[in-house]
TITOR-733521 format. One record per atom (N, C-alpha, C): y, x, z; residue in one letter. Coordinates in steps of 0.001 Angstrom, whole numbers, padded with zeros to 6 digits, always signed. Each point is the difference from the previous one (the first is absolute). Example, Ala and Ser with C-alpha at 12.3 -4.5 7.8 and 13.67 -1.06 7.14 Angstrom:
! residues 2
-005690+013190+007800A +001190-000890+000000A +001200+000900+000000A +001050-000350-000720S +001190+000820+000060S +001090-000770+000730S 
//
This chain:
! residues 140
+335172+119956-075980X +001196+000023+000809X -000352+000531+001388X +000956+000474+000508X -000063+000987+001512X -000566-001253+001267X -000620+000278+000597X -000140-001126+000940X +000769+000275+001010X +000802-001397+000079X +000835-000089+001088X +001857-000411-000935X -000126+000100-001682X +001353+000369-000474X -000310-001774-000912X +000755-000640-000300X -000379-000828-000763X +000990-000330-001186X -000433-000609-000846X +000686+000104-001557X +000640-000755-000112X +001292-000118-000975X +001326-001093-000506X -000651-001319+000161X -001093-000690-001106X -000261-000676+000346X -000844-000987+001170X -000647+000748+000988X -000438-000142+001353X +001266-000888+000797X +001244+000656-000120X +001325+000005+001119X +000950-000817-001010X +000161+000124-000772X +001444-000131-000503X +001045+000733-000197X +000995-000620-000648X +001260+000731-000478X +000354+000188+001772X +000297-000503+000454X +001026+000025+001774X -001510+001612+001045X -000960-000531-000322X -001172+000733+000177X +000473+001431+000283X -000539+000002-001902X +000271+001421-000328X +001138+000831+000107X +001050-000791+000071X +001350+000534+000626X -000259+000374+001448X -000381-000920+000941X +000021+000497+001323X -000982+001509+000423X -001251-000198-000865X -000708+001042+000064X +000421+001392-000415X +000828-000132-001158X +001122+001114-000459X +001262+000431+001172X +000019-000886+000677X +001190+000333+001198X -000367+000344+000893X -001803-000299+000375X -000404+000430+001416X -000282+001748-000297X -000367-000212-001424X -000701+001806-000261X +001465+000816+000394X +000822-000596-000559X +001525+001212-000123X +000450-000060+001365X -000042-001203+000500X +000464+000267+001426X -000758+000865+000757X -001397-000349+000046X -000943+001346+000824X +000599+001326-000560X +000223+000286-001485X +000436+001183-000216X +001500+000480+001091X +000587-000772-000271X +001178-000023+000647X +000119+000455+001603X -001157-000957+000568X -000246+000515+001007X -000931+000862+000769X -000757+000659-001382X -000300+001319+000103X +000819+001470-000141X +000838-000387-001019X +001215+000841+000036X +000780+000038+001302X +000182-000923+000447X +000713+000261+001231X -000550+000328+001431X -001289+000156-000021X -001024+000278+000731X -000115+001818-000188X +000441+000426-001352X -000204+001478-000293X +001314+000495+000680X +000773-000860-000421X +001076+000554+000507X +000278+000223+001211X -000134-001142+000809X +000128+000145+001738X -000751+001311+000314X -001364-000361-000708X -000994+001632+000511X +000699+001169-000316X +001122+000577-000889X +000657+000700-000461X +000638+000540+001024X +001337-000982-000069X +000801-000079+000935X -000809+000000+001558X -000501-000574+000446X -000904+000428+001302X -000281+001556+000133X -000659+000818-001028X -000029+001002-000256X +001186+000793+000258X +000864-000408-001048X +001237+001156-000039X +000985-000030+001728X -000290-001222+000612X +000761-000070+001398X -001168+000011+001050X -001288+000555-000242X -000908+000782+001221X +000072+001131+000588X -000574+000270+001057X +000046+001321+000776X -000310+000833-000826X -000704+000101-000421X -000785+000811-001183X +000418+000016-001456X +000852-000555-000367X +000724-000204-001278X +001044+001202-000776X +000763-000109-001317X +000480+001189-000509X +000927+000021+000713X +000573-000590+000851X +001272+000125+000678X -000093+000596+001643X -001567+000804-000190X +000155+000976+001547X -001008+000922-000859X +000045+001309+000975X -000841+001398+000087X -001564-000330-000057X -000258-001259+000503X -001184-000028+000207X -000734-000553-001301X +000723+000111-001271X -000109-000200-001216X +000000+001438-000436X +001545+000515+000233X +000336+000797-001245X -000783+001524+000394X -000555+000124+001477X -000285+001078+000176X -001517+000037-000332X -000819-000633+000167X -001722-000274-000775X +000763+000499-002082X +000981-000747-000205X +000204+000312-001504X -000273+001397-000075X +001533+000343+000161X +000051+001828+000420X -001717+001053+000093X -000314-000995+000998X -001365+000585+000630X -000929+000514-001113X -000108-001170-001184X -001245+000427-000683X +000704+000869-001196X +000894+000442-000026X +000356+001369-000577X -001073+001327+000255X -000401-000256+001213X -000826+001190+001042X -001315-000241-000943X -000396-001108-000109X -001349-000509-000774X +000063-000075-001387X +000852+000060-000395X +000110+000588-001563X +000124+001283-000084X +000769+000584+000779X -000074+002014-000177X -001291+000319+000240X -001422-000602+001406X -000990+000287-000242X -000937-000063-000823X +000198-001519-000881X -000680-000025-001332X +000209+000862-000963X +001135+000317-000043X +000304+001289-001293X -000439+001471+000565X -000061+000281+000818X -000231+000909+000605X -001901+000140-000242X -000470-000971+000233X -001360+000399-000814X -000396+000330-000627X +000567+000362-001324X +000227+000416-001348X +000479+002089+000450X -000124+000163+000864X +000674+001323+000462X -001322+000806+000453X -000077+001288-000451X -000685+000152+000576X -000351+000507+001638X -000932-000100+000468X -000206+000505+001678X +000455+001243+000715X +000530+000795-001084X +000501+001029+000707X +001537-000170+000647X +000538-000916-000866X +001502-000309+000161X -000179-001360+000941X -000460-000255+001003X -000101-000782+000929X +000095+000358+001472X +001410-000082+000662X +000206+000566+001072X -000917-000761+001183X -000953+000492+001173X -000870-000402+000831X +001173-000743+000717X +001091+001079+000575X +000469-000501+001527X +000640-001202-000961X +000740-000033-000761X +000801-001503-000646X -000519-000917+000006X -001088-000084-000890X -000911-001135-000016X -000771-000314+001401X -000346+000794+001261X -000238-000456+001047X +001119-000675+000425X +001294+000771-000156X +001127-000906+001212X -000241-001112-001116X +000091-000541-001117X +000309-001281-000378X -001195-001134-000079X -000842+000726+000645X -001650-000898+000409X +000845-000425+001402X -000040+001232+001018X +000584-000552+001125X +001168-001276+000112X +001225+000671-001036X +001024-001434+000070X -000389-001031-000841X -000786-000111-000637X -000301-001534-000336X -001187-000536+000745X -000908+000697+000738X -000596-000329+001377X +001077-000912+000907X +000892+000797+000288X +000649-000124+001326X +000665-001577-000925X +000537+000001-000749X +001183-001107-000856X -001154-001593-000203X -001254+000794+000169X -001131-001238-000647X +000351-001147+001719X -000252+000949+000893X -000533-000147+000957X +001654-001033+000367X +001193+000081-000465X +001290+000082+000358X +000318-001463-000671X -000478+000001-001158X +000298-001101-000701X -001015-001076+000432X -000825+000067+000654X -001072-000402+000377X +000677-000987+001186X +000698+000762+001082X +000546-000317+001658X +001333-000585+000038X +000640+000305-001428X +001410-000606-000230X -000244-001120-000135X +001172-001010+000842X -000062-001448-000201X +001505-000175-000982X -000311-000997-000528X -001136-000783-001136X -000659+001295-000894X -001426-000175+000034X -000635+001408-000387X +000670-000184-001728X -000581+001410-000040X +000899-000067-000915X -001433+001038-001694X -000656-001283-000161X -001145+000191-000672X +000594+000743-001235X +000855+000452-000914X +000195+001043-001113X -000017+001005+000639X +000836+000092+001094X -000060+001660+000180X -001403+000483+000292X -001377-001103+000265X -000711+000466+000562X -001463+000754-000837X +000238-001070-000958X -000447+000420-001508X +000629+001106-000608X +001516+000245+000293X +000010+001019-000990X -000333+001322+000918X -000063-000138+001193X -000402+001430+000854X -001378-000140-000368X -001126-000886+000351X -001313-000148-000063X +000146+000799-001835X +000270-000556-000978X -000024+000644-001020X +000293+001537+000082X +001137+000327+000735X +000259+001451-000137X -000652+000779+000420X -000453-000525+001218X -001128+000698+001106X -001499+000571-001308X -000308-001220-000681X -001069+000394-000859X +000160+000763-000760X +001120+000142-000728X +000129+001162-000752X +000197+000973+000303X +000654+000617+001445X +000430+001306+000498X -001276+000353+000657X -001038-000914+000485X -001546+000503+000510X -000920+000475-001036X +000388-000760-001451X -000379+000334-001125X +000110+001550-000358X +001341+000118+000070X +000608+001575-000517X -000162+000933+001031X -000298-000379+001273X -000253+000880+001065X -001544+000370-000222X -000835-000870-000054X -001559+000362-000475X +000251+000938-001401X +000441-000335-000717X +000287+001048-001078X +000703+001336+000147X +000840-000203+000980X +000125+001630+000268X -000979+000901+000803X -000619-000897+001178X -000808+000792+000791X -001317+000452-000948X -000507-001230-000950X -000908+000747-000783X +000443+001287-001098X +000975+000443-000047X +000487+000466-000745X +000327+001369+001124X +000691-000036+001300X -000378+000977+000860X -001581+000231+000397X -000513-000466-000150X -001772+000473+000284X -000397-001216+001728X +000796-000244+000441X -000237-000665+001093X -001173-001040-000104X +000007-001497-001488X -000995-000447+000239X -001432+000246-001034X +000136+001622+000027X -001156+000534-000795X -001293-000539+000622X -000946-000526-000469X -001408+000179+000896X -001011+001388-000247X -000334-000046+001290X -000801+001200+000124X -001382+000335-000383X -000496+001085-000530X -001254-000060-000285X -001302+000675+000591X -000379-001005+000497X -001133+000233+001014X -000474+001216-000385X -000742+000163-001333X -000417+001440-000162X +000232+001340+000237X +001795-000282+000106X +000392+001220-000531X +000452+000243+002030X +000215-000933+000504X +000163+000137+001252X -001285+000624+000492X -001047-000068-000071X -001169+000657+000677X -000426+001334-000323X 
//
């Protein structure tokens, strides 16, 4: 037996009933413990009922087009695009960061986007010759 739980005959009929009422009630008032956290949620600054939800959603649209976009090859990877969208999720990291009540999704999903558009930007420049390395030999 579990230590700490004790058996029908240990307690009794009145016992084992009460022990059956304390478990469901904790349930009970674990359920209602999820719920408040819910509801706390849905009526926060940060909740589905402002921008500072729905626009981080929106956001990682940007981070799914860069994941598929890997699958592409390097020639079809525009430099200046993928720089401006390093730059605006720079600037948005830095934004979601200074906004009060910060506002930690949007900041993840820029930090995410940022990685993938530095990702695809290294892949184009190697692909323009920029981060070729050089060979000592052939330089002398």
């Amino acid at each position: 037996m579990e230590e700490g739980k004790r058996s029908f005959t240990q307690v009794g009929f009145h016992g084992s009933f009460m022990l059956f009422f304390n478990d469901h009630f904790r349930g009970v008032l674990k359920a209602r413990h999820y719920m408040a956290a819910f509801r706390a949620f849905l009526n926060s600054p940060v909740g589905p009922k402002t921008t500072h939800f729905w626009g981080p959603v929106a956001n990682w649209g940007f981070v799914v087009a860069g994941l598929v976009d890997m699958q592409k090859p390097p020639e079809m990877i525009s430099g200046n695009m993928t720089a401006a969208m390093c730059v605006y999720s720079a600037l948005f990291m830095r934004f979601a960061w200074m906004v009060q009540p910060r506002n930690y999704l949007l900041l993840a999903c820029h930090a995410s986007n940022e990685t993938v558009q530095m990702y695809q930007l290294s892949r184009w420049a190697k692909h323009q010759g920029y981060l070729q390395k050089e060979d000592k030999s052939a330089s002398s």
